[in-house]
C-alpha positions as CSV (number, residue, x, y, z in Angstrom):
1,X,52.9,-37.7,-30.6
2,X,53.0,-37.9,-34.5
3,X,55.9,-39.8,-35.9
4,X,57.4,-36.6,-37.5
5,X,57.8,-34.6,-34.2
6,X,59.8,-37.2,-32.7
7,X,61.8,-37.8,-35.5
8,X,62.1,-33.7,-35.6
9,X,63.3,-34.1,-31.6
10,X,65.7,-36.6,-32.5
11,X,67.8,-34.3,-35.2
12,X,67.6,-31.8,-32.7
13,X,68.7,-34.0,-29.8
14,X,71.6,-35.6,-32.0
15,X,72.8,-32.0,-33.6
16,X,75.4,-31.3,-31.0
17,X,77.0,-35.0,-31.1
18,X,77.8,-34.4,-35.1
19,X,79.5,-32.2,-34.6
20,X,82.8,-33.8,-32.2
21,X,82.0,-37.3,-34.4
22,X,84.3,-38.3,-37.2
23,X,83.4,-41.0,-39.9
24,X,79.5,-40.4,-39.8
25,X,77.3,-41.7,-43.0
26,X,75.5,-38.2,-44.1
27,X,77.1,-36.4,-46.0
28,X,79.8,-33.8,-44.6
29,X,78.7,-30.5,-46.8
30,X,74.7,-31.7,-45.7
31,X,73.1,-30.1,-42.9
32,X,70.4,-33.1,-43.0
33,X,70.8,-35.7,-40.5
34,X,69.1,-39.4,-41.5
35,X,67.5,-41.2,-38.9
36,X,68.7,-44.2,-39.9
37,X,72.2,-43.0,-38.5
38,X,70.8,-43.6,-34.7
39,X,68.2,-46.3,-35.9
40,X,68.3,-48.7,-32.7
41,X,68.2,-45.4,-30.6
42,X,64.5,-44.8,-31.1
43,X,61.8,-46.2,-31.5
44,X,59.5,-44.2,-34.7
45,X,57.0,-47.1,-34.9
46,X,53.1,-45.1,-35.1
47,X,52.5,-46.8,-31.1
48,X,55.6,-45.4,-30.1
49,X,55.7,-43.8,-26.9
50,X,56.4,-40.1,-26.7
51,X,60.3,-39.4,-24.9
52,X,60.9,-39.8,-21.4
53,X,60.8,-36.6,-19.9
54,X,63.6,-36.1,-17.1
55,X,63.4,-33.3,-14.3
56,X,66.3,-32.3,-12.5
57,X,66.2,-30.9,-9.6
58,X,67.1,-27.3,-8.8
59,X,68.8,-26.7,-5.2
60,X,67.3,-23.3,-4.3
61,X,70.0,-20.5,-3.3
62,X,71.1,-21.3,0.0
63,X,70.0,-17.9,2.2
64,X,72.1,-16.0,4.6
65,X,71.3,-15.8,8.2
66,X,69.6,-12.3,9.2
67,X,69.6,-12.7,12.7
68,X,69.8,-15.4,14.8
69,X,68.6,-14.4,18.2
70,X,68.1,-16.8,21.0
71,X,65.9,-16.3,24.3
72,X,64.8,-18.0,27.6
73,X,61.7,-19.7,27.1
74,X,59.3,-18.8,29.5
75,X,56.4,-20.8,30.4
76,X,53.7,-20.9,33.2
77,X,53.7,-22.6,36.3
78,X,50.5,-24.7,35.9
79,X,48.4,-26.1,33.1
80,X,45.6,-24.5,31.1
81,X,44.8,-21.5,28.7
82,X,48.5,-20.0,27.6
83,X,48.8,-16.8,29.5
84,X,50.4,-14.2,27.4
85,X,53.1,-12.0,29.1
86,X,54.4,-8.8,28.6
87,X,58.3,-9.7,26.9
88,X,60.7,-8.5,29.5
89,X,64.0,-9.6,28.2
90,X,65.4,-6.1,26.3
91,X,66.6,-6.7,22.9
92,X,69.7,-5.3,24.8
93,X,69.8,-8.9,26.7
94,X,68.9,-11.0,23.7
95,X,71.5,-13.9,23.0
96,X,73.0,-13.0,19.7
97,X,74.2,-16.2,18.0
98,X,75.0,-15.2,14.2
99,X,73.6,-12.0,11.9
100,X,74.3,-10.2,8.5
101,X,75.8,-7.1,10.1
102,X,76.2,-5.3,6.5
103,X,77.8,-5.6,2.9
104,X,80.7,-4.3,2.1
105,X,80.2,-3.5,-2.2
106,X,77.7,-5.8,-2.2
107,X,79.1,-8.9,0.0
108,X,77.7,-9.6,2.9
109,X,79.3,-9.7,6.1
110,X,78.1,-12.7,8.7
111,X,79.5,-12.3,11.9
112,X,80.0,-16.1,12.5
113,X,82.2,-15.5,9.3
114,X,83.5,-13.1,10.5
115,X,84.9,-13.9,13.6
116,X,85.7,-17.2,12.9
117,X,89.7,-16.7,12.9
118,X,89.2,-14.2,15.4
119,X,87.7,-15.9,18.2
120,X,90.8,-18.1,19.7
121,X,92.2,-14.9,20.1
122,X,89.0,-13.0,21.6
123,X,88.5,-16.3,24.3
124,X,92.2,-16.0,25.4
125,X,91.6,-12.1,26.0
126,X,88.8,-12.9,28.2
127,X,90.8,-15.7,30.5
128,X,93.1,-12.7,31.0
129,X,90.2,-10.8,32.9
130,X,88.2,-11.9,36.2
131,X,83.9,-12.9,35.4
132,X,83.3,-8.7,36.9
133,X,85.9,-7.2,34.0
134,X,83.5,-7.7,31.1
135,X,83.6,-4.2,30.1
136,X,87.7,-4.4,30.4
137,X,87.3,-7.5,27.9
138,X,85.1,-5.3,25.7
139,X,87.8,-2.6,24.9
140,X,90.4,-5.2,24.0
141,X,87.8,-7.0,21.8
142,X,86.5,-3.6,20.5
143,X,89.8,-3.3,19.2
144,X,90.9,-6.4,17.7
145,X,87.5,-6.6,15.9
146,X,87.6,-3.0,14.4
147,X,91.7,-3.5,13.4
148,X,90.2,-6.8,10.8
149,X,86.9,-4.7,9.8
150,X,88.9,-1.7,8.7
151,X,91.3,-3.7,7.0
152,X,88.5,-5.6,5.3
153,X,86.8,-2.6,4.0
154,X,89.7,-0.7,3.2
155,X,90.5,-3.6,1.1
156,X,87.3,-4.2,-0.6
157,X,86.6,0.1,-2.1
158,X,90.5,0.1,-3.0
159,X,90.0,-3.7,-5.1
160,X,87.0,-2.0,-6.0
161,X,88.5,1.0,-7.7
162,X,91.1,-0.7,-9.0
163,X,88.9,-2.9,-11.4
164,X,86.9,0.0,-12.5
165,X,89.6,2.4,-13.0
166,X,92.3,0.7,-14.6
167,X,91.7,-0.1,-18.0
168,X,95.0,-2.3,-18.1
169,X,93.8,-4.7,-15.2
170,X,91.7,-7.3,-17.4
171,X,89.8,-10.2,-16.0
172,X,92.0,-12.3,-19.1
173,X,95.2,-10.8,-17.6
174,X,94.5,-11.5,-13.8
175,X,94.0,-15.1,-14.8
176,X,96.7,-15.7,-16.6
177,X,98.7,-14.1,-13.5
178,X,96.6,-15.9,-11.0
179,X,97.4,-19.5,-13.0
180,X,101.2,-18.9,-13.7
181,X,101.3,-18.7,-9.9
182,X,99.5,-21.8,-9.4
183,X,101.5,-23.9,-11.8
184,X,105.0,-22.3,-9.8
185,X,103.5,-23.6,-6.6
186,X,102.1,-26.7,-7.6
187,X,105.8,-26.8,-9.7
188,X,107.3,-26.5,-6.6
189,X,106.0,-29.4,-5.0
190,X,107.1,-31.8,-7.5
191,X,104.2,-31.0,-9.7
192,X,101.6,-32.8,-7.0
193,X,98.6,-30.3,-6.3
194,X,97.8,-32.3,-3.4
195,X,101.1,-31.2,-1.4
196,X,100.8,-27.6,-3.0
197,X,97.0,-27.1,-1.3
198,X,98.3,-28.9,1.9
199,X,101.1,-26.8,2.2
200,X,99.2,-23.7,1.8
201,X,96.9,-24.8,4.2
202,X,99.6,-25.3,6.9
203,X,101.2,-22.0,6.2
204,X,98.7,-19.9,5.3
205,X,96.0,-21.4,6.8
206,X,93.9,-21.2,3.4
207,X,92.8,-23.1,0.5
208,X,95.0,-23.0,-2.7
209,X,91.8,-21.1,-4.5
210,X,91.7,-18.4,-1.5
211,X,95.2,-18.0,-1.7
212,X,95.2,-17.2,-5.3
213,X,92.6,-15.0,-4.9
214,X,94.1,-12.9,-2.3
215,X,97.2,-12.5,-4.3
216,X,95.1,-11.3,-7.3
217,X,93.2,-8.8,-4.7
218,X,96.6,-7.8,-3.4
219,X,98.1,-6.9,-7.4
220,X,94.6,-5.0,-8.3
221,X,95.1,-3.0,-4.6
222,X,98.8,-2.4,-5.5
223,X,97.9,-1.2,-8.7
224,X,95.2,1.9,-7.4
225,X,97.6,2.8,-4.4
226,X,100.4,3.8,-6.7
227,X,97.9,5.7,-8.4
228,X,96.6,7.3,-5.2
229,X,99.9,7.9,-3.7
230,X,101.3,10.1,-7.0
231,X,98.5,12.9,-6.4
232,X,100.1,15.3,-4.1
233,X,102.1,18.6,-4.2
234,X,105.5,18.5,-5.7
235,X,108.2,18.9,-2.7
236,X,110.3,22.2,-3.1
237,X,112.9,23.7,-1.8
238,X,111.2,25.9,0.7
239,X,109.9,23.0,1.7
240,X,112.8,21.2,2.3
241,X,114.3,24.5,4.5
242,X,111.1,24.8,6.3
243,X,111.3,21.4,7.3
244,X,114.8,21.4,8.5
245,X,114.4,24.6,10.8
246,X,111.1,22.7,12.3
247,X,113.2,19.5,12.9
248,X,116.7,21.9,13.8
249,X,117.1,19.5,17.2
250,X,116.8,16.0,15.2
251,X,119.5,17.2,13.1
252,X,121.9,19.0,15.5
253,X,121.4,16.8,18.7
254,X,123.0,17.8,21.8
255,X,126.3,16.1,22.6
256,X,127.0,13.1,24.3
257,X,129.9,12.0,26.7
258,X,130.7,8.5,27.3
259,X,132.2,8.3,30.4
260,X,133.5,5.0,32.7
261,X,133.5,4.7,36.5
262,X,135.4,2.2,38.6
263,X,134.7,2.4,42.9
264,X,136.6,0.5,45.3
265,X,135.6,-1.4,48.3
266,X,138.6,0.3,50.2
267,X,141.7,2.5,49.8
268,X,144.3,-1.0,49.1
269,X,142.4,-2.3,46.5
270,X,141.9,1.7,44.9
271,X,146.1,1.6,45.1
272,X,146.0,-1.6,43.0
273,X,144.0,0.0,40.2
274,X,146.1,2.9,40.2
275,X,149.0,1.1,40.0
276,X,147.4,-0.8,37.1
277,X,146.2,2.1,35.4
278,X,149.6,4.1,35.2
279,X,151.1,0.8,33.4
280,X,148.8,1.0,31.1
281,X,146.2,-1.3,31.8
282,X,142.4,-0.9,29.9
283,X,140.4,1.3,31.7
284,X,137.5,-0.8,30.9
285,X,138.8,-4.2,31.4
286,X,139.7,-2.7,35.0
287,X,135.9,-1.6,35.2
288,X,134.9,-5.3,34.2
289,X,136.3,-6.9,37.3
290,X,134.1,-8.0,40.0
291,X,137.5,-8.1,42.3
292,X,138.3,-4.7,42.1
293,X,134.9,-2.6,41.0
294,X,131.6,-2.7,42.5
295,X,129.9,0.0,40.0
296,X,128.1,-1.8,36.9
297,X,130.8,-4.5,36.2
298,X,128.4,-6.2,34.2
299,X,129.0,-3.3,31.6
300,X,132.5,-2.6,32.3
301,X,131.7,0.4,34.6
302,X,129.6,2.2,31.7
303,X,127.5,5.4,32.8
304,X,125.4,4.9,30.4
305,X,125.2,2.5,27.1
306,X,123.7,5.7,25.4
307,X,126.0,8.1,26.5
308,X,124.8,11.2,28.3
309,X,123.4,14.3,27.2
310,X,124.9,18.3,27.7
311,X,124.0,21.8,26.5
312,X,126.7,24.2,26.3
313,X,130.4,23.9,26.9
314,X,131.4,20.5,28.3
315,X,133.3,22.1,31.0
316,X,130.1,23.6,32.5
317,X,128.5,20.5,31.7
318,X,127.0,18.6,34.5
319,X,127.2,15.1,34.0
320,X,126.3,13.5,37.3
321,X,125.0,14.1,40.4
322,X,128.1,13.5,42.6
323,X,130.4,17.1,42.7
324,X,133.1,15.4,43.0
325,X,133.3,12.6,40.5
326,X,131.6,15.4,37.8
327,X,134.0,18.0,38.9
328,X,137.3,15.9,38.0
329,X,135.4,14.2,35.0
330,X,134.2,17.8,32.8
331,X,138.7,18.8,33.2
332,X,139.3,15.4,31.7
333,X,140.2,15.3,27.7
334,X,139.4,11.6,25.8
335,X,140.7,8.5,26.9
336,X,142.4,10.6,30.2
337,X,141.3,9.4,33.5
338,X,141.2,11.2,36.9
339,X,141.7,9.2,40.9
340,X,141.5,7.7,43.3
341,X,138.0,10.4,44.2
342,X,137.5,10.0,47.9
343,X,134.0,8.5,48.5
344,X,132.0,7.8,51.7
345,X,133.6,5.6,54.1
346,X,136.3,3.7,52.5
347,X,135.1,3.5,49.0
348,X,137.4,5.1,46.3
349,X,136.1,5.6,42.7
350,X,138.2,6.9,39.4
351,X,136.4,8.5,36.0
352,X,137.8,7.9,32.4
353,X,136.0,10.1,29.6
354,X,135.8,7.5,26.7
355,X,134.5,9.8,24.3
356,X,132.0,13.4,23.4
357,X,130.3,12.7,21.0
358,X,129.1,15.5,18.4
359,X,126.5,14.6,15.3
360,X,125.3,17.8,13.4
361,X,123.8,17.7,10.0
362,X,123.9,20.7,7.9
363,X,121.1,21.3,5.0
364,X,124.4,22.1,2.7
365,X,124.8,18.6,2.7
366,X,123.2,16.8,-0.3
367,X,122.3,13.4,1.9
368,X,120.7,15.6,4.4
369,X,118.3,17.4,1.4
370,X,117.3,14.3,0.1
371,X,116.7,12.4,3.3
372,X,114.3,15.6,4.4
373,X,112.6,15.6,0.6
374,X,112.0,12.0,1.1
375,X,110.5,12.0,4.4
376,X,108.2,14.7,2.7
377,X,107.5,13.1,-0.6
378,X,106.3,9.5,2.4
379,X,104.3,11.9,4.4
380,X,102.2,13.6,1.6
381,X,101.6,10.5,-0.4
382,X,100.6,8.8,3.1
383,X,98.1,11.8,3.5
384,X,96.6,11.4,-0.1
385,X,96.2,7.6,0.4
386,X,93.7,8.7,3.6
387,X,92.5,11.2,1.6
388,X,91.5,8.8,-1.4
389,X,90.4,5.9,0.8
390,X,87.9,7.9,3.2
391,X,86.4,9.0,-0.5
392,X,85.8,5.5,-1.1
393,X,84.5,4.9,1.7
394,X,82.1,7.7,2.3
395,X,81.0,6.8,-1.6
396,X,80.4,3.3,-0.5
397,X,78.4,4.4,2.5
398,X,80.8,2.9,4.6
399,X,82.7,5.8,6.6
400,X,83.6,5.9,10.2
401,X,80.0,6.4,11.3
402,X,78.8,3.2,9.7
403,X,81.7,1.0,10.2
404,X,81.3,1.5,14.1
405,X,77.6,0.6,14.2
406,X,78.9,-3.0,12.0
407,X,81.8,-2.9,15.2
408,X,79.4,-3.2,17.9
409,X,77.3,-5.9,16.3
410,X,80.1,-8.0,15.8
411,X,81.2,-7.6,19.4
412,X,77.3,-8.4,20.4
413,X,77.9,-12.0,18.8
414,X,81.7,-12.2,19.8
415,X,80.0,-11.9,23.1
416,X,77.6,-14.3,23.0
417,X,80.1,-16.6,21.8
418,X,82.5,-16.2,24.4
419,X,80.3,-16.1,27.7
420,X,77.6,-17.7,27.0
421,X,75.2,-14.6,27.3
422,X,74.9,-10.9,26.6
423,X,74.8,-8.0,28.7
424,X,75.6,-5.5,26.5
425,X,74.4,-2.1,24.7
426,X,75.8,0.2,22.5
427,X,76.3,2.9,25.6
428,X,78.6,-0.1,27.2
């Protein structure tokens, strides 16, 4: 090579270095650069030797796994020409190990990826069921498989959406959100990154960097749902009345009475709790002891915890199933009690009403209109969130249709992966 081409490689080499070096000889207002500024460097002598050239190697993109199918091998019994047989094994029957099941916006979804948090989970389901249940194991896998895919691709439009539709969310501004978090974490753990990723990793089971970037995915989501959730009808009044005559019962529930009950072994002990009861004694604390009642002491002779429902009058109420004890209870007021009640044998038993309860909530009051306004304003934004999602979706090729066929491959591999083998089609 002629001596002014190298020297001509040389400036062109050395340009970038001049410009972070202080203190050089040229001249600072000249673009020239003098080869004697790097003489030692090169070698311009006429038998020079033309520059090394260095080639580094480039790692080819590492490819994702189609389909990873694995069969029997089948061979002959004796030696000789290969005889070629017909494939009996169904595709049905084929061992599925890993395969790209789809993309979701353009990322691809590998099962072994995929299920690779989910398959602790998916092996313990299986030791629940007997080697014959497969197909029982199936539907609890079906589920658990479909609950993380919809999720993920729910997810995926919405973060999608979000970056193209709001102008406000900038790449700049997401990282300078995503970093302020990191430095409060890593600031948190006495400014050691080490303990920040570690902890992370315990608690989240994560890397710091996935981590982040779920939090950033989480902020652009946020973002488009609040949108999405805004687009529905205003609530009215109408709709407000409407809504309380369809819901009339949850408003104006029947009554309740709250009632004790204490039953004696025999007519001495049934003299001591009346004698106890006319000094004054607590009904209840009466009902609590084991020495004198033998009807739910454990709750102090409670009916029940909840109280008990009646229509109408509570003098026409019935209450309980024994005439008797429901006969003296419906004339009682509260806090009165009625005995000794002659039961079978020598058993006694006595009633105390604690207390009727009545809840009614009229539309005249204000906390009642707003309560049934916001329970409307949460059930139409809910509806326009489905609405705007299964837009996404269908735009993304990606509706209910689709995300079932990705279901059932994934539970092909999950599978494989948990018995060993696959007997399985999509009619299973």
């Amino acid at each position: 090579m002629p001596n002014d081409s190298r020297i001509r490689l040389v400036k062109i080499g050395a340009l970038p270095i001049t410009l972070f070096l202080t203190g050089c000889a040229s001249d600072p207002g000249s673009n020239d650069v003098q080869l004697s500024e790097f003489s030692g460097t090169v070698d311009t002598s006429a038998g020079a030797s033309s520059p090394r050239t260095v080639y580094a190697p480039v790692n080819s993109p590492k490819q994702e796994p189609e389909t990873l199918v694995i069969r029997p091998l089948e061979t002959t019994g004796h030696a000789g020409e290969p005889i070629i047989q017909e494939q009996q094994a169904s595709e049905a029957s084929a061992a599925v190990y890993d395969a790209k099941i789809g993309d979701i916006n353009g990322r691809p979804i590998i099962a072994s990826r995929f299920l690779e948090d989910l398959m602790p989970r998916l092996r313990a389901e299986a030791a629940k069921f007997e080697p014959d249940q497969r197909r029982e194991w199936r539907q609890e896998a079906s589920q658990i498989i479909k609950r993380k895919l919809e999720g993920m691709i729910r997810d995926e439009v919405l973060y999608r959406e979000g970056r193209a539709r709001i102008p406000e969310i900038t790449p700049q501004g997401l990282a300078m959100f995503v970093e302020r978090i990191r430095e409060n974490i890593i600031r948190n753990e006495s400014g050691s990154y080490t303990k920040a990723e570690q902890r992370i990793l315990e608690e989240e089971n994560v890397t710091m960097d996935e981590f982040l970037a779920s939090l950033e995915k989480q902020v652009v989501i946020k973002e488009i749902l609040d949108i999405a959730a805004e687009d529905y009808a205003p609530v009215s009044w109408l709709d407000i009345q409407n809504e309380y005559n369809r819901r009339y019962e949850y408003f104006n529930p029947n009554p309740k009475a709250f009632f004790r009950i204490i039953t004696t072994q025999d007519s001495e002990t049934a003299d001591t709790v009346t004698k106890r009861l006319e000094a004054g004694d607590s009904f209840s604390d009466l009902a609590s002891d084991p020495n004198l009642n033998t009807y739910a002491v454990d709750r102090g002779g409670i009916f029940k915890i909840e109280g008990t429902e009646f229509e109408g009058e509570f003098t026409n109420a019935r209450l309980i199933a024994i005439d008797d004890l429901n006969n003296a209870l419906v004339t009682l007021d509260e806090g009165e009690w009625a005995g000794p009640i002659a039961r079978t044998g020598d058993r006694q038993s006595f009633v105390y009403l604690e207390q009727i309860q009545q809840v009614s909530y009229s539309l005249e009051n204000e906390e009642v209109q707003l309560r049934i306004e916001q329970h409307l304003k949460d059930a139409r934004s809910n509806e326009a969130l489905d609405r705007f999602v299964k837009r996404l979706r269908e735009r993304a090729n990606l509706g209910k249709d689709r995300a079932d066929e990705m279901a059932i491959e994934l539970l092909r591999v999950a599978e494989t992966r948990v018995y060993g083998d696959v007997a399985f089609s999509a009619s299973n």
